[in-house]
VMD Tcl script that draws the C-alpha trace (Angstrom):
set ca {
  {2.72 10.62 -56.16}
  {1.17 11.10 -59.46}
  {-2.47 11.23 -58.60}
  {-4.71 11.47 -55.70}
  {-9.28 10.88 -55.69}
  {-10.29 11.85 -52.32}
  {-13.49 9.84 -51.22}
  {-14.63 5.99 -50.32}
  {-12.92 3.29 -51.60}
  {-15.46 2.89 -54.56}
  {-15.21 1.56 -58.41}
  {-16.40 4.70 -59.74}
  {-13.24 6.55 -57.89}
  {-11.16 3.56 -58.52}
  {-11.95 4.25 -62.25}
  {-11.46 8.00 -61.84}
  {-8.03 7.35 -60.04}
  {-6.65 5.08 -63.36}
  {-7.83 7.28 -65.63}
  {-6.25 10.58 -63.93}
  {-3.22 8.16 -63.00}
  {-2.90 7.69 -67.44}
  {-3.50 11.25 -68.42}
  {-0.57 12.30 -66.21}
  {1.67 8.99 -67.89}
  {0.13 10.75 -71.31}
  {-1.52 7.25 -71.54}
  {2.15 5.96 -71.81}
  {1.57 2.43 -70.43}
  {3.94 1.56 -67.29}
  {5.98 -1.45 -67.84}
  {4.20 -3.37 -64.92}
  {0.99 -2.20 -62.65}
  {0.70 -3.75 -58.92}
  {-2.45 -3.32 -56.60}
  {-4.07 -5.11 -54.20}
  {-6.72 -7.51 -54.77}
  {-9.71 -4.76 -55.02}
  {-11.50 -6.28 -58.11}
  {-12.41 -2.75 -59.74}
  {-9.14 -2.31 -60.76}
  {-8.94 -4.86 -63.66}
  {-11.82 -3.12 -65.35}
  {-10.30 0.45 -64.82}
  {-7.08 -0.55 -65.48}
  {-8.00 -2.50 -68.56}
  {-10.10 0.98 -69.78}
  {-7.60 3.03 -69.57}
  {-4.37 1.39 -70.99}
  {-6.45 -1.19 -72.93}
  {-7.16 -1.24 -76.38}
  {-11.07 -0.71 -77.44}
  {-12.02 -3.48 -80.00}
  {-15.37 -3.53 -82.30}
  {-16.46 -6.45 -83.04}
  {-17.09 -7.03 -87.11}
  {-20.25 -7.42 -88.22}
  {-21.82 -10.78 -88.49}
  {-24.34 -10.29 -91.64}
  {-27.28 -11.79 -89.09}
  {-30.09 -10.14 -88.03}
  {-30.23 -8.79 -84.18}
  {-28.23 -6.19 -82.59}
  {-24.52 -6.06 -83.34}
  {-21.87 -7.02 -80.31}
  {-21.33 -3.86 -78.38}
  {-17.15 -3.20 -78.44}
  {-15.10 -4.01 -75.25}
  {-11.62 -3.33 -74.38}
  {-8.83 -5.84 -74.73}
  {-5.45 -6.13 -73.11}
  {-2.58 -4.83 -75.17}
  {0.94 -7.03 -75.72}
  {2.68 -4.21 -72.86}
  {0.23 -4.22 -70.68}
  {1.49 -6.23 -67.50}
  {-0.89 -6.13 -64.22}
  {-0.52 -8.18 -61.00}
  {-2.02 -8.28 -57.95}
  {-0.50 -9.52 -54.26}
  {-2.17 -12.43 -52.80}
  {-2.16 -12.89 -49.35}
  {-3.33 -15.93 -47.95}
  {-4.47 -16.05 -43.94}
  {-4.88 -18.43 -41.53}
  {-6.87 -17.07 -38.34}
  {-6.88 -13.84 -39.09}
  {-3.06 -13.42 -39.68}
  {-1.03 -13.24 -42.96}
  {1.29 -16.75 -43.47}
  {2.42 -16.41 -47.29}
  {2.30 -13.46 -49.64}
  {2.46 -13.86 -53.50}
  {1.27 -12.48 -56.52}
  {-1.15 -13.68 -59.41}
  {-0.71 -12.17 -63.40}
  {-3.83 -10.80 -63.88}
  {-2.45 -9.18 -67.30}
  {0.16 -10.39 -69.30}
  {2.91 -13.15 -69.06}
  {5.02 -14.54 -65.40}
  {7.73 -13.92 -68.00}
  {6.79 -10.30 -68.50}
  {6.68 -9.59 -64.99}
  {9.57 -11.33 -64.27}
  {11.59 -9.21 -66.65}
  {10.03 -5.73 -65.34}
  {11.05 -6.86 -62.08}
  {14.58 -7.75 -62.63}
  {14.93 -4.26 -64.61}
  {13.49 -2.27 -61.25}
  {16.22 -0.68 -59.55}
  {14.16 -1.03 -56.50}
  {11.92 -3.87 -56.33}
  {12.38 -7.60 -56.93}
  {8.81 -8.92 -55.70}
  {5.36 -7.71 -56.85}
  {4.29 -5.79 -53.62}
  {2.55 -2.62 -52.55}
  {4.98 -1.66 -50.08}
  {5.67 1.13 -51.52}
  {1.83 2.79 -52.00}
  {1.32 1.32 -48.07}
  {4.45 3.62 -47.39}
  {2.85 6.43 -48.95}
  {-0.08 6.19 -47.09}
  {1.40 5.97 -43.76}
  {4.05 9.12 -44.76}
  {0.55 11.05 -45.66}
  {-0.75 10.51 -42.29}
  {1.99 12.06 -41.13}
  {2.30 14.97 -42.47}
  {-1.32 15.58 -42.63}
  {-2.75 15.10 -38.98}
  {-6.41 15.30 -40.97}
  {-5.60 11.56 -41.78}
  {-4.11 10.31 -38.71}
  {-6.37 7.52 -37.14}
  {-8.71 7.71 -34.18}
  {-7.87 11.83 -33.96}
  {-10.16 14.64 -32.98}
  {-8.42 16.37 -35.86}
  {-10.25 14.83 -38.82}
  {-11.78 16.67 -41.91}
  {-15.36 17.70 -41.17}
  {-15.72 19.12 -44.66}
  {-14.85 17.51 -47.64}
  {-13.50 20.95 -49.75}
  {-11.49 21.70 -46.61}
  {-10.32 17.53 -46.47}
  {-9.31 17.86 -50.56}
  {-7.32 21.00 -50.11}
  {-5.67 19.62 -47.53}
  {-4.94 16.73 -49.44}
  {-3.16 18.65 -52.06}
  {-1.29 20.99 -49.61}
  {0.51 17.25 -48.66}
  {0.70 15.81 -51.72}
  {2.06 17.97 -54.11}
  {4.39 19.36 -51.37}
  {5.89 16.10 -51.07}
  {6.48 15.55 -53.84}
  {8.37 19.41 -54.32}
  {9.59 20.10 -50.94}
  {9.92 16.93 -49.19}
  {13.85 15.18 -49.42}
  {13.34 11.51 -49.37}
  {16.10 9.89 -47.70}
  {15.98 6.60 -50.04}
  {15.55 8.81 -53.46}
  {18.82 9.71 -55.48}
  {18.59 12.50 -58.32}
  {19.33 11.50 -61.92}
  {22.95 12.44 -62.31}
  {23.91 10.42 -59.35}
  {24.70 13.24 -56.76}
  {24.04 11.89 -53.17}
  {23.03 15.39 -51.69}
  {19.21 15.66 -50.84}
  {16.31 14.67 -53.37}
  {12.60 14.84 -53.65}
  {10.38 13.56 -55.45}
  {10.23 15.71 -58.46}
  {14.25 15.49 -58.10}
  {14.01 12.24 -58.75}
  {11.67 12.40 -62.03}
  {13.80 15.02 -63.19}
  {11.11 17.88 -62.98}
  {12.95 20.24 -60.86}
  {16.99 20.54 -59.88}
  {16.75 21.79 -56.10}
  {13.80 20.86 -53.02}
  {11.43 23.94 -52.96}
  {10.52 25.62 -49.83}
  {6.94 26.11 -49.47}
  {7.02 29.66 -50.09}
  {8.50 28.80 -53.72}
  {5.66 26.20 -54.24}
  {3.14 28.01 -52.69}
  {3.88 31.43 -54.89}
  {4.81 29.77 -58.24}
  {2.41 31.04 -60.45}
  {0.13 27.92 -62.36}
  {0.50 29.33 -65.75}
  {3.93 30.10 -67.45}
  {4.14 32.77 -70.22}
}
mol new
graphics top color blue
foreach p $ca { graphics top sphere $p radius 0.5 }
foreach p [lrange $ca 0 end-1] q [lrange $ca 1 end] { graphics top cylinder $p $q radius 0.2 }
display resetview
């Protein structure tokens, strides 16, 4: 998990989330971006791995075009489409909201993972984070009543998971088949952290 906005489903988070999402990436732009069909993305998305253009000016009196962000030549976005007929899903496929079929195509067949544009794997997430954080769980007596309280929980899961959490499907960068999390897998850390460790490492190194 690289980022996390606690709150409604809302374009002002969704923008917050992309933005926070690129500043951990170091605005390094991900070979190909999935979501759902939640139209705030393509703005956000396009502000924060976009590239801002000004228009020139025109020589004509009036006020000059205010500058807008345009889609970069590695910036590949698509979104699933899921069509339904009474209320049920029948066919599931994607549109290019950014970029070339080609382009996506190629990132694609270069995932070790994935071979269809999908959020399976955010879905997955969510449904592990209700797990492990009984705050979430639906229709529960145990729900946040305070927002502070709801955040810090949030973090307590997340960034636990991603430190101290094996993942059966994950394998570590030099191959070895013995248990992996998260940050095992990115290469931030050689061993799965108990909580203790994670709880006690101190935030700033010197």
């Amino acid at each position: 998990m690289l980022e996390v906005v606690n709150g409604k489903r809302t374009e002002e988070n969704t923008k917050l989330l992309v933005q926070k999402t690129a500043k951990r990436l170091k605005n390094k732009t991900p070979r190909l971006i999935t979501s759902d069909e939640y139209k705030p993305y393509k703005k956000a998305i396009l502000r924060a791995f976009g590239k801002r253009h000004v228009p020139p000016p025109t020589g004509l009196r009036g006020r000059p075009r205010s500058a807008f962000y345009v889609p970069t030549k590695d910036l590949v976005y698509a979104t699933v489409h899921k069509t339904r007929t009474n209320g049920r899903v029948t066919k599931i496929d994607y549109r290019t909201v950014f970029g070339t079929d080609a382009q996506v195509r190629t990132a694609l067949d270069s995932s070790p993972c994935s071979r269809h544009v999908n959020t399976s794997f955010i879905e997955r997430q969510n449904g592990t984070d209700r797990n492990r954080c009984s705050r979430k769980i639906r229709k529960s007596y145990c729900f946040s009543k305070d927002w502070d309280v709801h955040r810090a929980a949030t973090c307590l899961s997340m960034y636990s998971y991603n430190f101290c959490w094996p993942v059966r499907t994950l394998r570590r960068p030099d191959g070895d088949r013995g248990p992996c999390s998260p940050a095992m897998s990115a290469g931030l850390t050689d061993h799965v952290w108990t909580i203790r460790e994670w709880a006690t490492f101190p935030v700033c190194q010197y």
